[in-house]
N, C-alpha and C positions, 0 to 999 in steps of 0.2 A: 782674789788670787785663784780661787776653783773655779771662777769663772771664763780668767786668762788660760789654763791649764784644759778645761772642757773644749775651747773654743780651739784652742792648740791641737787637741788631738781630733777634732770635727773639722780641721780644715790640712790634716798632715801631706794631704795628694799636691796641693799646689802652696809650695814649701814658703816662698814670698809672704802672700795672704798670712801663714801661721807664724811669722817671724811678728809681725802688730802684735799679738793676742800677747807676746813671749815678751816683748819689749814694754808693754802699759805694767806688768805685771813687775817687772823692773821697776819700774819709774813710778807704783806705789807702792813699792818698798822704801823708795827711795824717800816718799812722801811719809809715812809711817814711821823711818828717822828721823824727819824733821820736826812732826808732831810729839815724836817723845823727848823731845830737846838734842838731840845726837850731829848737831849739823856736819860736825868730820864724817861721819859713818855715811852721813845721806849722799855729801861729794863725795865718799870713796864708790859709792852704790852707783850714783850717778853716771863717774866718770868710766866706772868696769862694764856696765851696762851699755853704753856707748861703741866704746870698743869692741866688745862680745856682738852684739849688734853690725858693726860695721865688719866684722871677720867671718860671723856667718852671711853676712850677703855676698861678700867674698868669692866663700867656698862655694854659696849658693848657685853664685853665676855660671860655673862654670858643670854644672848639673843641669840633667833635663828641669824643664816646668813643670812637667808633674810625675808622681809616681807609678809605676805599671801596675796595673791590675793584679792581684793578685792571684794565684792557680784556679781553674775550676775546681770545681766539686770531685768531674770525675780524675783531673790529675792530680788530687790529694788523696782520691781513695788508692791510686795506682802507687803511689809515694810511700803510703800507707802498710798496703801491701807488700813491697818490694822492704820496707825496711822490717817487715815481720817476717819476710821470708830468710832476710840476715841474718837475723837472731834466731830462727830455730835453726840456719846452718853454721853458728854459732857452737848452740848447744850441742853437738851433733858432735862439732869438732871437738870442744870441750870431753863429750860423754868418750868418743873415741882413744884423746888422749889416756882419760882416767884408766880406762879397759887396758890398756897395751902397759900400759902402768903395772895394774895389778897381774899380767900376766908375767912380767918382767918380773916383777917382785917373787910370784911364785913358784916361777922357772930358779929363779938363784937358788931360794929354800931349798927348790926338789934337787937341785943340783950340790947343793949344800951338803945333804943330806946322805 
């Protein structure tokens, strides 16, 4: 089974190929029921395995063949950046509201007063 699941994740780009690794891995389980005496469980393993099978080819078809490369180097360090630059304009907002807050607060008191 870690060997279906290794080989599943080693071949994720060309989604077909990794559908075998997904299905054997079904089909000893299913075999694994059968050994321990369970034969409903193995035809229910069987028969969901099948149709799981047959609904990800499906959905498969109608997907490219392989998957896109994933970002360069330098567009994740840019991604990287851009999303640090969020969160200290964030912070920023956050510290600004806090301030106008405590002004507000202090203005009542001195007015209070």
């Amino acid at each position: 089974m870690i060997t279906g699941a290794v080989l599943t994740v080693r071949w994720h780009r060309r989604r077909f190929l990794a559908l075998i690794p997904l299905s054997v891995v079904g089909l000893m389980c299913a075999l694994a029921f059968v050994r321990f005496s369970a034969p409903d469980l193995a035809l229910t393993q069987l028969a969901i395995e099948v149709v799981t099978i047959i609904l990800l080819l499906l959905a498969l078809f109608f997907l490219p063949q392989r998957t896109p490369v994933e970002s360069t180097p330098r567009r994740r360090l840019r991604d990287l950046l851009h999303h640090h630059a969020r969160i200290d304009a964030e912070i920023q907002r956050h510290q600004h509201q806090d301030q106008r807050a405590r002004v507000a607060r202090d203005l009542d008191e001195f007015l209070a007063d």
